[in-house]
C-alpha positions in Angstrom: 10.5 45.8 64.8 7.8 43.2 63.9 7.9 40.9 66.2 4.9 38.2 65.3 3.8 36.8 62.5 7.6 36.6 61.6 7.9 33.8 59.3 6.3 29.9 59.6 3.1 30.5 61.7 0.0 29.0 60.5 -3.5 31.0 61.0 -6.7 30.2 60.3 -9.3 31.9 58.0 -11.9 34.1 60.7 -9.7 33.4 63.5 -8.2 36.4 66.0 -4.1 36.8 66.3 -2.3 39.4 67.7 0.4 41.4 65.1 3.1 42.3 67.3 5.8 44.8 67.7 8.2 46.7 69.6 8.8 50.6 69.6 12.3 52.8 69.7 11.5 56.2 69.8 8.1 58.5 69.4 6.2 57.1 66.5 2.2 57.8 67.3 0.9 56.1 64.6 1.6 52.6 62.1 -0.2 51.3 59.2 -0.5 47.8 58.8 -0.6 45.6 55.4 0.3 42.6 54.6 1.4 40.3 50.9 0.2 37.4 49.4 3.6 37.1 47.2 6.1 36.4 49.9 6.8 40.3 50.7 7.0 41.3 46.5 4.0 43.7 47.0 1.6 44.5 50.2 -1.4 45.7 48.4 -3.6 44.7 51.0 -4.5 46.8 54.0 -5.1 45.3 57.5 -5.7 49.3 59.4 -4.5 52.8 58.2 -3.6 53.7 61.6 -3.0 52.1 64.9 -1.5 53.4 68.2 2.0 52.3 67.4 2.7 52.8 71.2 0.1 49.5 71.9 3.0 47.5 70.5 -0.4 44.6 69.4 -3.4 45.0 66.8 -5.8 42.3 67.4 -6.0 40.9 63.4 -9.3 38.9 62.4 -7.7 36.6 60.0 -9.0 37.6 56.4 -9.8 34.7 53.4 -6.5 35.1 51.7 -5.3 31.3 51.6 -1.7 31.6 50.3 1.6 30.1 51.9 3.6 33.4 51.2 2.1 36.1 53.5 4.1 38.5 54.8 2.9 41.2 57.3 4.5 45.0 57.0 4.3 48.0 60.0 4.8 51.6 58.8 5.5 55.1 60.2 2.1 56.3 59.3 4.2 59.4 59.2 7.1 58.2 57.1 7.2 55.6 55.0 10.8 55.1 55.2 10.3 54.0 58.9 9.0 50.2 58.4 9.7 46.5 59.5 8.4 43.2 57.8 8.1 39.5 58.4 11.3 38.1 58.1 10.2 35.0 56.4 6.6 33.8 54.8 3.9 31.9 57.0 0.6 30.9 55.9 -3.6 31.9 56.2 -5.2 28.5 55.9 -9.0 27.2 55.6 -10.7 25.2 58.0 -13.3 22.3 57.4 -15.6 21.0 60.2 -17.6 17.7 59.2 -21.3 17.7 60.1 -22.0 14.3 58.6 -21.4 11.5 59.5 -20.3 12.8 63.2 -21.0 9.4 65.0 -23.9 6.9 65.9 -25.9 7.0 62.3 -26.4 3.1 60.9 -26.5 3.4 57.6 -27.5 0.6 54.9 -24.8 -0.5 52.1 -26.6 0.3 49.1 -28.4 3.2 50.0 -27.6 6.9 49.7 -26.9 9.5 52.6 -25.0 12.9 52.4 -21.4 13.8 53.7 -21.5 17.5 54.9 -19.0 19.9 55.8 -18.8 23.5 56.7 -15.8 25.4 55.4 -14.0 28.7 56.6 -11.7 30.1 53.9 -12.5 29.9 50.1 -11.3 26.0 50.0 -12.0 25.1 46.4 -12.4 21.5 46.5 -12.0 18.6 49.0 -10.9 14.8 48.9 -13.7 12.1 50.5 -12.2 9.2 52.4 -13.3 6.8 55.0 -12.2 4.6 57.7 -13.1 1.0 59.1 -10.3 0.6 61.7 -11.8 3.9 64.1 -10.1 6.6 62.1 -6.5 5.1 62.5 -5.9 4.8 59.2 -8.2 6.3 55.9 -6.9 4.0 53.1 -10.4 3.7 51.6 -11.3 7.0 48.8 -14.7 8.3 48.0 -13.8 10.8 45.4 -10.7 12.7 44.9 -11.9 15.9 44.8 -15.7 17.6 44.7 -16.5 21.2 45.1 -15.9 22.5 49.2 -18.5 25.2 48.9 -21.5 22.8 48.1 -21.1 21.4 51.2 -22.8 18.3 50.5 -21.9 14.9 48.5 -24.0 12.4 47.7 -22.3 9.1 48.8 -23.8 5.4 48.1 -23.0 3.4 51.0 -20.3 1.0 49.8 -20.0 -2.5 51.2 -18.0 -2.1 54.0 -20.2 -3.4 57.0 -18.8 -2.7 60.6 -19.3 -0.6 63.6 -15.8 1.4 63.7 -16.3 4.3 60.8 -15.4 7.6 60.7 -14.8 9.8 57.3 -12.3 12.6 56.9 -12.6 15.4 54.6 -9.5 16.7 53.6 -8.5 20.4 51.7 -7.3 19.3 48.1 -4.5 21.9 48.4 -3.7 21.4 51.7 -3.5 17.9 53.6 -3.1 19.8 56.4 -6.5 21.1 56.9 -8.5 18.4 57.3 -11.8 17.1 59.8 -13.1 13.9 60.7 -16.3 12.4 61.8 -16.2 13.1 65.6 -17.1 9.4 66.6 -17.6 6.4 65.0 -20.8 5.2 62.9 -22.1 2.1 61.7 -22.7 0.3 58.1 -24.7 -2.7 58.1 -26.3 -5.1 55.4 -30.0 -5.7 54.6 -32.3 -8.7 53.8 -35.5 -8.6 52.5 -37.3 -12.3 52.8 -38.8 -13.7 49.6 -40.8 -16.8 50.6 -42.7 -17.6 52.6 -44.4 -13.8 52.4 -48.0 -14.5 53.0 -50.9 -16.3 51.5 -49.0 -19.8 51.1 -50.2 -23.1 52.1 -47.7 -25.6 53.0 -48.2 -29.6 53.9 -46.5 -30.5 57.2 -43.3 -32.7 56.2 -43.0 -31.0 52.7 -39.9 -29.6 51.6 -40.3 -25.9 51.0 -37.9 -22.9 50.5 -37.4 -20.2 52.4 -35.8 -17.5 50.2 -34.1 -14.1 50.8 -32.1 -11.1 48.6 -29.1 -9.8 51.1 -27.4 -6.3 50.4 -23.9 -6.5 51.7 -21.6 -9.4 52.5 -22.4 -10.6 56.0 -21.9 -14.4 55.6 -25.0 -16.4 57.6 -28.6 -15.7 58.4 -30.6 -16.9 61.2 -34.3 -18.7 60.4 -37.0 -18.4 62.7 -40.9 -18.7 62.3 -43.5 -18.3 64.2 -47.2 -19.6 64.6 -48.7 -15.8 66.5 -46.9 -13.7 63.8 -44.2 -12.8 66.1 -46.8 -11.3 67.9 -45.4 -13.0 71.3 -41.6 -14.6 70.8 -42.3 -17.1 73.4 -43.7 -18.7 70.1 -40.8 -18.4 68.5 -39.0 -21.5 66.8 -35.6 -21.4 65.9 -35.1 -23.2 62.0 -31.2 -22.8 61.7 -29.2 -21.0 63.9 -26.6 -20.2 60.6 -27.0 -20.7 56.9 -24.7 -19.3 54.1 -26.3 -15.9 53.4 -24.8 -15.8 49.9 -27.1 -19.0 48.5 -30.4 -17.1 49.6 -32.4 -20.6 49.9 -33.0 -22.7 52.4 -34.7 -26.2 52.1 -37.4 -26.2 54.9 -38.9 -29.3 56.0 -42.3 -28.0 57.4 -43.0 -28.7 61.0 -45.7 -30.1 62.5 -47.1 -26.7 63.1 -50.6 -26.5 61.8 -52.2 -23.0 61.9 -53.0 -19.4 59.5 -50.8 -17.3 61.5 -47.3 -18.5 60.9 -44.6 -16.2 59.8 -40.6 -16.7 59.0 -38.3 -14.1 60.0 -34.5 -14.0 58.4 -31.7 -11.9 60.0 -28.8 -11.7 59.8 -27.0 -14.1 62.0 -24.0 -11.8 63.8 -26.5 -8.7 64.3 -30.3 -8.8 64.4 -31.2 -5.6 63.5 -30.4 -6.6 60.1 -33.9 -8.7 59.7 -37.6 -8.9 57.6 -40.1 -10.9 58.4 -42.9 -12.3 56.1 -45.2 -9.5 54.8 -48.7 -11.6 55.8 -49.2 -15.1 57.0 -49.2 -18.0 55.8 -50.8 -21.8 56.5 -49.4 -24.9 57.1 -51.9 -27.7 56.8 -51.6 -31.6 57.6 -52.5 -33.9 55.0 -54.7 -37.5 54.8 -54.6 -40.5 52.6 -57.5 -42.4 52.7 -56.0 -45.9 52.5 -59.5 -48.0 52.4 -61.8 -48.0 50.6 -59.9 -47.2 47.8 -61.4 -48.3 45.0 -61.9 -52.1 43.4 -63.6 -53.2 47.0 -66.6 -55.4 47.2 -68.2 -54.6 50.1 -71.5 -56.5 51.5 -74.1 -55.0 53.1 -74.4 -55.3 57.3 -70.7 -56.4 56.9 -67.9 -54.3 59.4 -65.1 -53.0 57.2 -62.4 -50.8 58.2 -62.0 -47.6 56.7 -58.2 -46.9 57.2 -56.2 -43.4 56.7 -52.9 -42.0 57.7 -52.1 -38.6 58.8 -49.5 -36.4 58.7 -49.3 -33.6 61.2 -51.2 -33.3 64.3 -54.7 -33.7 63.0 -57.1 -33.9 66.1 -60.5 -35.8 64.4 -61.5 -36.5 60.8 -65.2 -36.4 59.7 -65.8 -39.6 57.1 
């Protein structure tokens, strides 16, 4: 009497379980077979002869996926002398994700590979992802791309949070799925425009500071700096938010003359999402020469004024 698998069990592909039975009487030996059509035919043998008196046979689970297996235990001695599973159970695959397991960053936009190992001839597998920690995967990648690649090129969609995991997922079988062991991150990018090096700009000019963002995160942060960023105690804060989306900002240059200034954008609600200018640029003051200024009569020996203005923190002018 076959006593396990006897109908509704659910093994894995390359795992170990124990075929069972019980003994009445002095059988030494049993074959053991099993079906892939629900007990029709049992053209597949598991051993020719096992010690029927064991009552177990330790069974590495083969790569027949099918729902309608059926094991069968013989008299090795006469056929007539058999039992069966009394109803159909099932050898499954099994998927492991080995990308993305937890902890990568990756950038919307850019490409990185899902991966997966597979047990079982699995012939194709459904891509999905999470944002809420694996709760729920509402989001698809593709329906269905070939299991035994192992691999699938995915471009990082706009979905920008810390909380992701992704779950691939046996076509054939919901059932046998894996997902991402922890969660990972997506974040935008920003790449500033202007100033990037090599510009000169007049103290109380309007000037603007432009950036391209990939992603929707809504503000950036402005900052320049007259060292390079070499030392962030120089650091000056130009907005602490602007609309991300407009990728322009009207600067009104700061009375901060120098060659070694720099701007740095980031993104305002995480700063690893940040460029800064390429080289530096200047800002300069400027002079208007107010008198003489053209038209005057001047007398020789006489004391005129020669009058300017200034803007920006000009120390001395030469005349």
């Amino acid at each position: 009497s076959l006593t396990s698998p006897i109908g509704a069990e659910s093994w894995e592909v390359a795992s170990h379980h124990n075929i069972t039975w019980t003994l009445r009487g002095s059988i030494p030996s049993a074959k053991l077979e099993y079906s892939i059509d629900g007990g029709a035919t049992y053209p597949s043998l598991i051993t020719a002869s096992v010690d029927a008196s064991l009552g177990v046979y330790d069974w590495l689970i083969p790569d027949s996926l099918s729902t309608q297996l059926r094991v069968k235990i013989t008299n090795t001695a006469d056929s007539t002398v058999y039992d069966a599973s009394s109803a159909n159970f099932t050898i499954k695959g099994a998927l492991t994700i080995t990308s993305p397991v937890g902890a990568e960053t990756w950038v919307v936009g850019s490409a990185h590979n899902i991966t997966w190992t597979r047990f079982g001839s699995i012939a194709n597998v459904k891509l999905e992802y999470s944002t809420n920690g694996g709760t729920t995967y509402p989001n698809l990648i593709i329906a269905a791309t070939d299991a035994s690649t192992g691999s699938y090129a995915w471009n990082i969609p706009d979905a920008i949070g810390s909380n992701l995991k992704v779950k691939v997922t046996d076509v054939d079988n919901s059932l046998v799925f894996s997902t991402s062991t922890s969660v990972f991150s997506i974040r935008g990018s920003v790449t500033l425009t202007a100033p990037n090096g090599g510009e000169i700009w007049n103290v109380g000019a309007s000037q603007n500071i432009t950036w391209t963002r990939t992603g929707s995160f809504a503000n950036v942060k402005l900052e320049y700096s007259t060292n390079g960023f070499f030392d962030e105690l120089q650091t000056t804060l130009i907005v602490a938010a602007t609309n991300a989306a407009l990728g322009t900002y009207a600067w009104t240059v700061p009375d901060a003359i120098g060659n070694q200034l720099k701007v740095r954008v980031s993104d305002a609600s995480n700063s690893i999402v940040t460029d800064v200018s390429d080289a530096n640029f200047n800002i300069k003051g400027v002079l208007a020469l107010l008198a003489p200024n053209g038209a005057e009569t001047w007398i020789v020996g006489a004391s005129q004024n020669i009058t300017w203005s200034r803007t920006g923190s000009i120390a001395n002018v030469k005349l």
